[in-house]
C-alpha positions in Angstrom: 26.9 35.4 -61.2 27.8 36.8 -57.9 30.3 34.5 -55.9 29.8 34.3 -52.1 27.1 35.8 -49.3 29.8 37.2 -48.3 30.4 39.9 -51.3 26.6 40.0 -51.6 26.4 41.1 -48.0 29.4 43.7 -48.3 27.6 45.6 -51.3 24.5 45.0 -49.6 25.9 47.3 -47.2 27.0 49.8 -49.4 24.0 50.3 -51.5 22.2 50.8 -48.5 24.2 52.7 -46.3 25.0 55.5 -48.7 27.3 57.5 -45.7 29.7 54.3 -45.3 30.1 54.5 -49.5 30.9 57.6 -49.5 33.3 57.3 -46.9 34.9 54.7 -49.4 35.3 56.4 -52.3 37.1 59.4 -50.4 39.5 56.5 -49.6 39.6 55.6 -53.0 40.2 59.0 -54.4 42.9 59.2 -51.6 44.5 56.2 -53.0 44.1 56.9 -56.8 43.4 60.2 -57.4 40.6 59.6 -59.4 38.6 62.7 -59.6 35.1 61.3 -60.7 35.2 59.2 -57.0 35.7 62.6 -55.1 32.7 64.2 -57.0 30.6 61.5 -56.2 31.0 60.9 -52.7 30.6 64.8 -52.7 27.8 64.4 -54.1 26.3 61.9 -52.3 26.6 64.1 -48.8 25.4 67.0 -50.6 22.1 65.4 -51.0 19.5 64.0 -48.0 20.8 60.2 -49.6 22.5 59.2 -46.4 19.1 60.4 -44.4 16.5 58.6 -46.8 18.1 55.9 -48.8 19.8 54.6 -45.7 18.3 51.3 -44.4 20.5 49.9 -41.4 22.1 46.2 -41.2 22.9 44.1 -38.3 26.5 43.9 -37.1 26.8 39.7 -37.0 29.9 37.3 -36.9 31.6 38.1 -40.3 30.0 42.1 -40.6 27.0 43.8 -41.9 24.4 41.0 -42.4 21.0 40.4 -43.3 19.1 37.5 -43.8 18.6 36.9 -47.7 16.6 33.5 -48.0 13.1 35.1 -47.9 13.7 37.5 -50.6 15.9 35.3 -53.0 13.0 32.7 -52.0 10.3 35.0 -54.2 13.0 35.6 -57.1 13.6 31.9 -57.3 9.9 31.1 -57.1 9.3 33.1 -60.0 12.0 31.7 -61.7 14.2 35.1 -62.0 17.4 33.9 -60.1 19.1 30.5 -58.4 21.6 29.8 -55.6 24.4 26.7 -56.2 26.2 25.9 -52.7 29.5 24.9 -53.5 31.0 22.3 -50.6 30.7 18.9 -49.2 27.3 17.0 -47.9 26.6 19.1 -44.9 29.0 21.7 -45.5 28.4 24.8 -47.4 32.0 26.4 -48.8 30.4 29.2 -50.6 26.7 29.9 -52.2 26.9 31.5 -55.7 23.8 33.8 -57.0 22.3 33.7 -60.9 20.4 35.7 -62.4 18.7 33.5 -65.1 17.5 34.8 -68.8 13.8 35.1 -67.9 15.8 37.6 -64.3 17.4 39.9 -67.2 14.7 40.4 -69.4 12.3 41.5 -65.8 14.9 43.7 -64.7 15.3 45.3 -67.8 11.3 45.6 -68.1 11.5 47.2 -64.8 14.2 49.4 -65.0 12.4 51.0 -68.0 8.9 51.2 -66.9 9.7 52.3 -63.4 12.2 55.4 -63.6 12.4 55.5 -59.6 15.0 52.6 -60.0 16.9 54.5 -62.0 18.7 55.2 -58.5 19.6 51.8 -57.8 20.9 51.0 -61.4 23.8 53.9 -61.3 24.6 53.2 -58.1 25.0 49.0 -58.2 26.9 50.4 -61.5 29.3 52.2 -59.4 29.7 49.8 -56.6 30.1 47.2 -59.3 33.0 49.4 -60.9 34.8 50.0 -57.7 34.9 46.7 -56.1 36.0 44.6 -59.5 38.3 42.3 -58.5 37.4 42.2 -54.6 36.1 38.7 -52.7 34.3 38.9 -50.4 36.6 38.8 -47.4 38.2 42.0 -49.1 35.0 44.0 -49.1 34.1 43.0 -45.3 37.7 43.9 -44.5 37.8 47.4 -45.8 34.3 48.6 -44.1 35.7 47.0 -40.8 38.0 49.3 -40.9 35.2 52.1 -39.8 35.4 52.5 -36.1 31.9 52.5 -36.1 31.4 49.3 -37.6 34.2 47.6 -35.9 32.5 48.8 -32.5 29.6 47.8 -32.9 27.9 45.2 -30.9 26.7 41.4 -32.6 23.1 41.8 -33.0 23.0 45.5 -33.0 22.3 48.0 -35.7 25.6 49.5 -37.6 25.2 53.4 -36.9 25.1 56.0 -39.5 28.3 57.8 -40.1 26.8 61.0 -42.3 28.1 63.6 -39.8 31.7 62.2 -39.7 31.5 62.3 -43.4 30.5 65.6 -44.1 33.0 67.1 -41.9 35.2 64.6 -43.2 34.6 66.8 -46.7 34.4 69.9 -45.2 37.8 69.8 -43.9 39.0 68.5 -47.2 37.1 71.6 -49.4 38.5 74.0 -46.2 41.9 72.9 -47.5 40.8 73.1 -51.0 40.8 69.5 -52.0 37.5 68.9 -52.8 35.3 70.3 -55.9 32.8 71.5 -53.1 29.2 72.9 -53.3 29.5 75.5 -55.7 31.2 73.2 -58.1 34.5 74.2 -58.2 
């Protein structure tokens, strides 16, 4: 279960927007020290991931945002997930997301016939591992805290922020922080 469109939004926004992520878990490895988050968002600016994995989200009332009723439309249609609205008559507190048996048993079909997802299973894992605990509100909170996504404009695009990034580790491997490219 995944509580809130909120959250789902907010690691919407992550998976696809591989720059912001890895802006993240340099904050992360700023706060705790833990190595394996540094080599990953090194590793993520090393590569072209930020260039062709990135797929931009509108900046709406609440942060990034993208309309999800069309595609969880098809799931439910084929039986692979459900969405409970939690509230009063006319008044939606919070929608909750299920994946249902017959959703597992597809996934893991597809994750092991089609080795091009393999992307998107490590990296939900690792999103998943480093937002554990986090609602929603949280997760919207810390990737307004980007001057680029603050800044931006309702109804506009949230820009890339790969070049801020990169220098953002170059700085950090020019003051030997960092693991760098050679993998030291």
């Amino acid at each position: 279960m995944l509580r809130s469109q909120m959250a789902l939004q907010a690691l919407d926004f992550w998976l696809r927007n591989p720059d912001y992520f890895a802006n993240w878990l340099l904050d992360l490895y700023e706060k705790t020290r833990d190595y394996a988050l540094l080599v990953e968002a090194e590793r993520i600016m090393d590569s072209d991931e930020p260039e062709i994995r990135s797929y931009l989200m509108l900046r709406y009332r609440f942060g990034a945002y993208e309309p999800v009723d069309g595609s969880l439309s098809v799931l439910a249609g084929a039986g692979l997930v459900y969405r409970r609205r939690e509230g009063s008559a006319g008044h939606t507190k919070q929608h909750n997301y299920y994946l249902t048996e017959r959703g597992r048993q597809v996934a893991r079909e597809l994750i092991g016939e089609v080795s091009e997802l393999d992307y998107y299973v490590q990296r939900v894992g690792l999103i998943v591992r480093v937002t554990e605990g986090l609602t929603g509100s949280q997760l919207k909170a810390i990737q307004y805290e980007q001057q680029e996504y603050l800044e931006t404009e309702w109804n506009q695009r949230i820009r890339p922020i790969a070049a801020r990034v990169r220098h953002r580790i170059a700085a950090m491997q020019a003051d030997g922080v960092t693991v760098g490219k050679d993998g030291r």
